[in-house]
VMD Tcl script that draws the C-alpha trace (Angstrom):
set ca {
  {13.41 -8.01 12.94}
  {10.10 -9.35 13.75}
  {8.02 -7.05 16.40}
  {7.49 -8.80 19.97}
  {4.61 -10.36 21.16}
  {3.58 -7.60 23.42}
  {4.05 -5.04 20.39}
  {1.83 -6.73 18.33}
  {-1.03 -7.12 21.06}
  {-0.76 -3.24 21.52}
  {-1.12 -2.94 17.23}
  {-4.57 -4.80 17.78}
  {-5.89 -1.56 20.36}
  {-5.93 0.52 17.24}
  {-8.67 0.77 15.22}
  {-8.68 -1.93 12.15}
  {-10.43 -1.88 8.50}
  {-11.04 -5.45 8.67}
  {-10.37 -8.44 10.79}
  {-9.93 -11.65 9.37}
  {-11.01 -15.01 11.05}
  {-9.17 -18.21 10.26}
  {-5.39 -18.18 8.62}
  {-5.83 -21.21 6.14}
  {-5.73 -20.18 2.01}
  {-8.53 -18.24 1.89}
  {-7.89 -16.00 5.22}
  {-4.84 -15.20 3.66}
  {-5.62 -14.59 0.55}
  {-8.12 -12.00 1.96}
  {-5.55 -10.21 4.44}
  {-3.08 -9.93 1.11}
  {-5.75 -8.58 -0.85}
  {-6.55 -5.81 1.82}
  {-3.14 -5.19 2.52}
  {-2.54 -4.58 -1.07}
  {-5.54 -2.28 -0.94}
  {-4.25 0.04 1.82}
  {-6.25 -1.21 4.40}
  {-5.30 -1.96 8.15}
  {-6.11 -5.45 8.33}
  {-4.80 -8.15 11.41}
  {-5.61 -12.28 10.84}
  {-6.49 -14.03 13.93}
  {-5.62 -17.77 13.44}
  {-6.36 -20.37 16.50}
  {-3.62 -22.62 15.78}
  {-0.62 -22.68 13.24}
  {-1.03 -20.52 9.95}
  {-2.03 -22.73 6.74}
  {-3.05 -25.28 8.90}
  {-6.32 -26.58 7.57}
  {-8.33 -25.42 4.21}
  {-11.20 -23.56 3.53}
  {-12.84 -25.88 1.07}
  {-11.95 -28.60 -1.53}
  {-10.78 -26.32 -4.26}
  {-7.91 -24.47 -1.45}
  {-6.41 -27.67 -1.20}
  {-3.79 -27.45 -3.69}
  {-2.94 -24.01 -1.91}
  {-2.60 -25.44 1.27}
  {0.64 -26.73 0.91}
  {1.75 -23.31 -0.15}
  {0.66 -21.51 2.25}
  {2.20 -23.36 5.10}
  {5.36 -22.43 3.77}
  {4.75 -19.07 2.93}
}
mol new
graphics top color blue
foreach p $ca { graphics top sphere $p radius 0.5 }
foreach p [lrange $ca 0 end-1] q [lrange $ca 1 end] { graphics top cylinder $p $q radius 0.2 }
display resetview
């Protein structure tokens, strides 16, 4: 079951290893990465996850990631 809103606001008062910016291929590349590396990480996207690309080369990814 996913957490509620308000739970996962309260998750953001404790301390984090890194904070990631932006949720297109490359912000989540870099959250799985840290995850994967034991750290406390959060992504902070403005709009809808995988909605825009980093650069030319994610743009094969993109469609990936949306669905992910």
């Amino acid at each position: 079951m996913t957490p509620a809103r308000e739970e996962l606001w309260e998750r953001l008062r404790e301390p984090l290893d890194l904070l990631v910016l932006g949720g297109g291929a490359t912000g989540a590349g870099v959250l799985w990465e840290a995850t994967l590396r034991g750290l406390r990480a959060a992504l902070v996207e403005a709009g809808d996850f995988g909605m825009g690309t980093s650069s030319r080369s994610t743009k094969l990814l993109h469609g990936g990631v949306r669905y992910l």
